[in-house]
N, C-alpha and C positions, 0 to 999 in steps of 0.2 A: 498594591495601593500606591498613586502618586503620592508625592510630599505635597502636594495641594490639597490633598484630600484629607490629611491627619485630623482637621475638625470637623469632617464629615460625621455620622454617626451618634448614637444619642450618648448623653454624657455617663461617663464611667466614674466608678468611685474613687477615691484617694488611690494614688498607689504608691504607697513609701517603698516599694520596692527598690525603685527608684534609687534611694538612698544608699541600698547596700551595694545597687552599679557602681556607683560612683567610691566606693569605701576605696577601692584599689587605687583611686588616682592621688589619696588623697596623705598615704602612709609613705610617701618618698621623704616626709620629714618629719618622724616621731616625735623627733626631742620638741622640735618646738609645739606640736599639740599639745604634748606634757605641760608645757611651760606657759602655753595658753588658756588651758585650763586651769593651772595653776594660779593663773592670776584673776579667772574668771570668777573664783571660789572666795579667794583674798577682798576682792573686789566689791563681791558682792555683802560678803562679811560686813564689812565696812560701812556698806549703805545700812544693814540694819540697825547696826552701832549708832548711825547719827540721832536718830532719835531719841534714844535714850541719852547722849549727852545736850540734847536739845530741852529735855525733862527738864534734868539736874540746872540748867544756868535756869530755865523759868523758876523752878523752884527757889533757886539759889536769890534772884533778884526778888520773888516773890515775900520772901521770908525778908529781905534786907530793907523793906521800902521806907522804914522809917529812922534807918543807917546812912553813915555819909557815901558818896555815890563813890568814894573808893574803895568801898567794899565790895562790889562789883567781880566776882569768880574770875578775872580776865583769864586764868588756867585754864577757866572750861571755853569759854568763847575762842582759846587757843586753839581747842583741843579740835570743837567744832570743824575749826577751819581747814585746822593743818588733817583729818580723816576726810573731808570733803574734796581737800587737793590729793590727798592720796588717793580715793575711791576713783575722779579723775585721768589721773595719771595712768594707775594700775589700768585703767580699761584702753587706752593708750595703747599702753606696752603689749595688752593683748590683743588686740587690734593689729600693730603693727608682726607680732608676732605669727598671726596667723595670715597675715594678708597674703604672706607668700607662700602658705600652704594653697590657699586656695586661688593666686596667682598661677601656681606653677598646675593644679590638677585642669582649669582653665585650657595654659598653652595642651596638657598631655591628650585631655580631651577634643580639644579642638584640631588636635593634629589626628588622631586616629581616627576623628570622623571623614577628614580630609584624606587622610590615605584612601580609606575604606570607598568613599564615593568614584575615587580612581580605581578600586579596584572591581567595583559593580559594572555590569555586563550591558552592551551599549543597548539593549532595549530600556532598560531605566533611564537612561541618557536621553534617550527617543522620546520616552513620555512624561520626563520631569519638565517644571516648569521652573525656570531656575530663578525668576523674582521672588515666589513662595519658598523654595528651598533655599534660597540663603538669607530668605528673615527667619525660620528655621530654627535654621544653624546659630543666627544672632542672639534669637529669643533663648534659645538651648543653653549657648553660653553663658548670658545674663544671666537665667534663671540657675545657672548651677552659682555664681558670684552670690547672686540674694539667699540662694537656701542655703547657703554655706555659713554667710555672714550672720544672718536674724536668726537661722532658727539656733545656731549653737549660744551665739551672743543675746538673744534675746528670750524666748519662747525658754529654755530650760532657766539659764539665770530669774528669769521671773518665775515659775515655777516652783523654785527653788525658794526665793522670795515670798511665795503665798503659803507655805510650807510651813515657814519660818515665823513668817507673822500672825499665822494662826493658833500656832505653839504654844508662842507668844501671851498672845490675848486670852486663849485658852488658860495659861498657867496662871498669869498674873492679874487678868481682871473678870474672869468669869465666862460662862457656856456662851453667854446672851451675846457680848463680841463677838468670840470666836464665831459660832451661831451665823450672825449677819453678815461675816465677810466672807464666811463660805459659804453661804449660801449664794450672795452677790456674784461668787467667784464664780458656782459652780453657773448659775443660772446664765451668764455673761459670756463664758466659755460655750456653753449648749448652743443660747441664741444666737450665736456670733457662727457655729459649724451648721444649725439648719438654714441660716438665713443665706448662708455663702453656699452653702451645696443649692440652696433654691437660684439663686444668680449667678450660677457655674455656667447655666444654658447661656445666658446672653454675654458671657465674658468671651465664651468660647465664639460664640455669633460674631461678637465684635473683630476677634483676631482673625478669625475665617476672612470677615470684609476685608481687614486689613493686608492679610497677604493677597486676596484680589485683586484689588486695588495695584497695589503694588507690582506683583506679576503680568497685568494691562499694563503698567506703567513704561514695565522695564519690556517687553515684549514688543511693544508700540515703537519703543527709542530704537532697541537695537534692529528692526526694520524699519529705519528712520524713509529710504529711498525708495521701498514699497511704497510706502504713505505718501510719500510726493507722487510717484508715477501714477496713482489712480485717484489722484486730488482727493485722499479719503481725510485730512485732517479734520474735517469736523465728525465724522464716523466716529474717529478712534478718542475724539472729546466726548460724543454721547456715550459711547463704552465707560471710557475711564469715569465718566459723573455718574455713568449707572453704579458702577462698583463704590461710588466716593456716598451714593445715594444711599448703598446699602449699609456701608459704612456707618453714614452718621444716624440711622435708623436703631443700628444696634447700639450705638455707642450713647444713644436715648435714654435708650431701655436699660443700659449698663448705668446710666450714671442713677437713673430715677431708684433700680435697686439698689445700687451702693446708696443713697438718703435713705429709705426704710433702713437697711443696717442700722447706719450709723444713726438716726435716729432712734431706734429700740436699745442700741449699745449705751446712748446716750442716758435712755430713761432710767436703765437697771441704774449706772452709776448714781446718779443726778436720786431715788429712791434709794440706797443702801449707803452714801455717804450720809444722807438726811436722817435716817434712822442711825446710823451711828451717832453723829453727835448729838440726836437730841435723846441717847442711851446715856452721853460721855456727862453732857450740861446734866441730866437728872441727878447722875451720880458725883459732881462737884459740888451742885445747891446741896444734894445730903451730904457731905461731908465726908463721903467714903473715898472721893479722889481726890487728889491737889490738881492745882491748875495747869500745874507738869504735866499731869496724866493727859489731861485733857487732850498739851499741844501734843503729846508725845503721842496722841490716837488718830488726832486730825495729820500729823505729820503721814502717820504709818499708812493711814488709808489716802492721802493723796500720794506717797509715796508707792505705793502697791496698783492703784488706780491709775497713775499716767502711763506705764510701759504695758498696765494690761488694757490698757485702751489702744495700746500702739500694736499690743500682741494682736488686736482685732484687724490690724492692717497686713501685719505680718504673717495673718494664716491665709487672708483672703491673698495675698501675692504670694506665698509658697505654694498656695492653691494653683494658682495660674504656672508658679514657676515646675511645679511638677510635672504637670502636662507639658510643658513648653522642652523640660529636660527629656521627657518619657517620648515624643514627638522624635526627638535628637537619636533618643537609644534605638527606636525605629529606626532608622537607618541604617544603625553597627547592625542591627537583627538582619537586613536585609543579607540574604546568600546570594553571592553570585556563581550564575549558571557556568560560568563556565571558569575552570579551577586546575591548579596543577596539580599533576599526579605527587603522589607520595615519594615513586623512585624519578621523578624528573630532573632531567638533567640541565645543571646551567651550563655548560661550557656553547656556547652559541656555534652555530657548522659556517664555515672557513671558506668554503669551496663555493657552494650557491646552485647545485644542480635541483632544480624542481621535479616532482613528480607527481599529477594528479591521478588518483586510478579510482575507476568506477564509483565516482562520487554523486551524493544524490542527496539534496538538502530538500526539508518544507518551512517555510515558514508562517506559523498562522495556518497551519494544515493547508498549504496552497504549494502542491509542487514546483521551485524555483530550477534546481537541478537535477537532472536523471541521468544516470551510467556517465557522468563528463571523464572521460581520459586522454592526458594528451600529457606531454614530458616537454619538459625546457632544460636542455644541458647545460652545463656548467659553460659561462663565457658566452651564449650565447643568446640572441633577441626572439621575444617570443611573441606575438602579438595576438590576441582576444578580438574579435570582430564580431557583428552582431546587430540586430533591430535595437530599439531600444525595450526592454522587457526582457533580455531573453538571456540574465542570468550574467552579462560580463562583471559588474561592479558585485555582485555576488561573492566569485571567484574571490577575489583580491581578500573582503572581511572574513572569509573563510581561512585565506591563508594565516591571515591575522589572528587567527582565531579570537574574532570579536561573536562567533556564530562557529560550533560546533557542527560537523558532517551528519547527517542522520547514519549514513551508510556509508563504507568506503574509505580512502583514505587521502590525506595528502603529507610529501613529505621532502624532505632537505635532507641531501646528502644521504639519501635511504634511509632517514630517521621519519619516522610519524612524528607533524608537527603536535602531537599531544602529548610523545614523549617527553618535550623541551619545556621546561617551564617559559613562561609569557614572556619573561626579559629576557631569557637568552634568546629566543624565537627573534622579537621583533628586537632587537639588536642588530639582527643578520638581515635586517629588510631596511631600506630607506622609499622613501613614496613620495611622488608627485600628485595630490589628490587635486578630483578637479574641482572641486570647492576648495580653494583656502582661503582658510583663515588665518590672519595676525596677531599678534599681540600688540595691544596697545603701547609698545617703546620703539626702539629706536630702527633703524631697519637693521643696523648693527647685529643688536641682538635679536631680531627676528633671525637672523641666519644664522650667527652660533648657536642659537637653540638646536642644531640639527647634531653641535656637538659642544655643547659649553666648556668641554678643556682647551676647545680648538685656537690655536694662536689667531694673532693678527694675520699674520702673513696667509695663514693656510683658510681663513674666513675671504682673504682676497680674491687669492687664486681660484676660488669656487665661486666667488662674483663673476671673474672674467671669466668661465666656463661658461656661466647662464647668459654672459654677455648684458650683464648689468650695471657694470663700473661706468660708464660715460653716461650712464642713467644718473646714477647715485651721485657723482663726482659735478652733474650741474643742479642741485640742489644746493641750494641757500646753507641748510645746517649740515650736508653732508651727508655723511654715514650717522650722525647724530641726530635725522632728521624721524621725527613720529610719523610714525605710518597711521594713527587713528585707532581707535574703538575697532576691532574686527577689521583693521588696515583701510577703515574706507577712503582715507586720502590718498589712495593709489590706485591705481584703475586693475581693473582686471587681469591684462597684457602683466601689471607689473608685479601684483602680487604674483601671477604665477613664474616670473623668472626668480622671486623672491624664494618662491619653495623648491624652486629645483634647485638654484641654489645652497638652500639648506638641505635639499636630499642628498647635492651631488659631497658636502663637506661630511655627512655621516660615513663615507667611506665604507658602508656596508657591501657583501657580496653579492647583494640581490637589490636590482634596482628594481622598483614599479611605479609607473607609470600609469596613471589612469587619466584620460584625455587631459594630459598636461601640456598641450599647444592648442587648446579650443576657444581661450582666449585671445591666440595673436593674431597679429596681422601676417601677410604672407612674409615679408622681408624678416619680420622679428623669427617667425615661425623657422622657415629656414635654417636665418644662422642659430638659432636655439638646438635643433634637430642635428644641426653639425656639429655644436658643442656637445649635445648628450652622447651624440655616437663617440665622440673623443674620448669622453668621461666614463661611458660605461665600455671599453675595451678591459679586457678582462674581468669584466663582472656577467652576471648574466639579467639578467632583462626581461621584465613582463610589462608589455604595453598593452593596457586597454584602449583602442579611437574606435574614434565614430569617424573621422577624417580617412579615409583608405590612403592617400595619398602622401600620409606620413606613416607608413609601415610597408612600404612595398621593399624597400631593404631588409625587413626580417627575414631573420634565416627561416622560420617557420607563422604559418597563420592560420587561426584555429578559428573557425567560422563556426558562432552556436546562433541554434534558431532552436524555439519553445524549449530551452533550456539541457535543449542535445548540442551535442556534436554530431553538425552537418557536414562541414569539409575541414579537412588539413592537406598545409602544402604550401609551396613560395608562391608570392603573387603569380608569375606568369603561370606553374601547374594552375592554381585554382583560375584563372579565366580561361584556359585551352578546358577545363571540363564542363566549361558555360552551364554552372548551375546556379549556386546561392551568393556567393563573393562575386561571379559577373554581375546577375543581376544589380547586386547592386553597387558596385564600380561602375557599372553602364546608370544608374539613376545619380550618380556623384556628380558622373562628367557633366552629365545633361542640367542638370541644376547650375554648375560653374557656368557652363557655355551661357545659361538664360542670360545671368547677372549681367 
């Protein structure tokens, strides 16, 4: 299932499951849970307390009214004060005490999802939509911050609270109290989880538009140059207002059921405070209660009533935050197909000798390669030729093992690349792919990216190999200069001297090349093709072109068609046997000559 797809499907029940994922991230700092709770308990204590010193001063002024006004308990109106800045404070301390519990389960969270997505296998890569997976990942985050905060901070301390006060009223003023707050309680509680499981369908509706939306949004941008070359901006505006359409459809429907909640939430209260006090008022005119009692009930039930009104917000968003975190665990759940062995080995091969033998991939059950065998010696240039279909750019993700062999094998140094775990492997390889992309900084660090410990000097000397210093050296900011979103400030010619470049600074044993001069022009092409053969002397060398005329120096040339191996051999053998490489050497020239 894509990450687009998570609010597909009809709505599922709670799942605090959820909750106990998450317990591991959350014990890296006991003490202070301890001491979070501890104050949550304190805290809450306190809040019960106020009332009853709210009692005593009404009482106390009630009894005094016909005494001079310095008679006045100022002891209690202290006492008031000074447990309502305590009650304050203490929630503070717990607050700040746990913000970094669930600060830090946040970063641990957020980084293991982040590993894990690098470590998923590049078909999920192929079919994620990555505007919808990284609001995701946002919504996942949030939602572990909210359910962390409310339900511990709020949802139990009130609970605890209704507990208390029913106790309370139970012991000290009769069934008929207790009676109507629990009942209020229970009925408020009930109405509040059918009402919100009935508006589960359109919350989830709403997020669904939302990451739509979103995923046109960011899909649109980052093919910003497509949209111009086929004058589609008004296309890609009726898309995104379709999605904005459906959006504000759901988000209707979302708000019209959150009024019925909160309207029915409102009724129960707005009915079980009214019947309390006109229980509280019956029993002052008889004479069984003082006027204390009174504030000290009207206190207890708006004091019980504003955080269980807020608990009403608090279930319907950990409602949403569940799903949102359970969305996120989806993804750690995701296996990736392809894994290192248990006895794998890191030490990465030194040498660079390639060997393909009897290899034979399908992908999507559609045979890509059958029987391919062909060896690349150590040091030396290998080059892949071919129609386009027929299996070269295969080769390379296979080496990579981005795509396991069905059958057969490939290997380094006589090792099966499945022997090597995936970082020692692609350690041992640097690549010129023919799509590259950039990173958004500097060009700087687009090319030590190939080796981030790599010095200054040594980031140079692999500029002036790709023959890109008098490129970089007439730019305005220099070496500090942005290359753009995906490098689109730089034309194609240049991002790809950019990543040879950064292949040639990897200093790997195994260069590849997959049409990394398909971009240039003849002169850049050239001295680039002069600089790689510098570069890769003592390395060895797999060039995928579609250009014949930049591999005719390979020591060897492995010609596949329908995903065999047709011919091998140096360019002059392969056109003295005028089979599949003449053909189409002789369709190469003829095309140059048209132009």
């Amino acid at each position: 299932m894509r990450p687009s797809a998570y609010f597909d499907g009809p709505v599922g029940k709670l799942n605090w499951k959820v909750v106990g994922l998450l317990v591991p991230y959350l014990f890296e700092f006991k003490g202070r849970i301890f001491l979070a709770m501890l104050c949550l308990v304190i805290a809450k204590l306190a809040s019960v307390g106020l009332p009853f010193i709210l009692k005593d001063l009404v009482d106390s002024l009630d009894g005094q009214r016909t005494a001079a006004i310095v008679a006045v308990p100022i002891a209690l109106v202290l006492a008031y004060g000074g447990v309502r800045f305590l009650n304050v404070v203490i929630g503070e301390i717990r607050d700040t005490l746990f913000g970094r519990v669930t600060e830090r389960a946040i970063r641990r969270l957020g980084l293991s999802v982040f590993e894990h997505l690098h470590r998923l296998d590049l078909d999920f890569h192929l079919d994620r939509r990555t505007g919808g997976l990284s609001r995701d990942i946002e919504r996942g985050t949030s939602g572990v911050s909210f359910l962390m905060r409310f339900m511990v901070f709020n949802i139990v301390p009130t609970l605890l609270e209704i507990a208390l006060v029913v106790g309370i009223f139970l012991y000290k003023y009769g069934v008929g109290f207790a009676l109507i707050t629990l009942v209020a309680v229970v009925a408020y509680i009930g109405y509040s989880i059918v009402a919100t499981e009935w508006r589960t369908g359109y919350v989830r509706d709403a997020a669904r538009a939302d990451s739509l939306s979103n995923t046109r949004a960011i899909d649109s941008l980052l093919n910003y140059e497509t949209v111009k070359y086929f004058n589609n901006e008004q296309y890609e505006s009726n898309r995104y207002d379709s999605a904005l359409e459906q959006w504000e459809v759901a988000k209707r429907k979302n708000r019209l059921s959150l009024f019925a909640l909160n309207a029915g939430q409102a009724l129960i209260i707005a009915v079980a405070m009214t019947a309390m006090m006109w229980l509280a008022a019956s029993e002052v005119t008889a004479g069984n209660m003082s006027l204390g009692d009174f504030v000290l009930i009207n206190a207890f039930m708006m004091q019980l009533f504003i955080p269980l009104n807020f608990l009403g917000f608090v279930y319907r968003e950990i409602r949403g935050a569940l799903a949102n975190i359970e969305r996120m665990f989806d993804l750690l759940d995701k296996v990736p197909s392809i894994n290192d062995k248990a006895n794998a080995t890191d030490i990465s091969p030194t040498i660079g000798a390639l060997s393909f033998h009897d290899v034979n991939f399908n992908y999507d059950n559609r045979p890509i390669l059958k029987g391919v065998s062909f060896t690349v010696p150590a040091g030396q240039k290998v080059a892949v030729v071919g129609e386009s279909g027929a299996g070269k750019s295969t080769l390379i993700k296979l080496l990579f093992r981005f795509y396991d062999v069905n059958s057969g094998a490939i290997s380094i140094d006589g090792t099966d690349v499945r022997g090597l775990s995936q970082q020692a492997l692609r350690q041992s390889i640097a690549i010129v792919p023919q799509d590259t992309v950039l990173f958004n900084d500097s060009i700087f660090q687009n090319i030590q990216y190939g080796r981030p410990d790599a010095t200054e000097a040594e980031v140079k000397s692999a500029v002036a190999l790709a023959n890109l210093t008098e490129f970089i050296e007439s730019l305005p900011q220099r070496w500090d200069t942005k290359v753009g979103e995906r490098g689109l400030k730089l034309s194609g010619g240049e991002k790809q001297r950019v990543s040879i470049a950064r292949a040639i600074l990897k200093a790997a044993p195994i260069l590849v090349f997959d049409e990394a001069t398909s971009s240039l022009d003849s002169k850049s092409e050239q001295a680039i093709l002069t600089a790689i053969k510098d570069a890769a002397k003592g390395h060895t060398s797999l060039v995928v072109a579609h250009r014949l005329s930049t591999i005719i120096d390979a020591d060897k040339i492995v010609v596949l068609k329908d995903g065999m191996v047709a011919e091998q051999g140096t360019h002059n053998t392969l056109l003295a046997l005028n089979g599949v490489y003449a053909k189409l050497w002789k369709i190469q020239n003829e095309q140059a000559l048209s132009l």
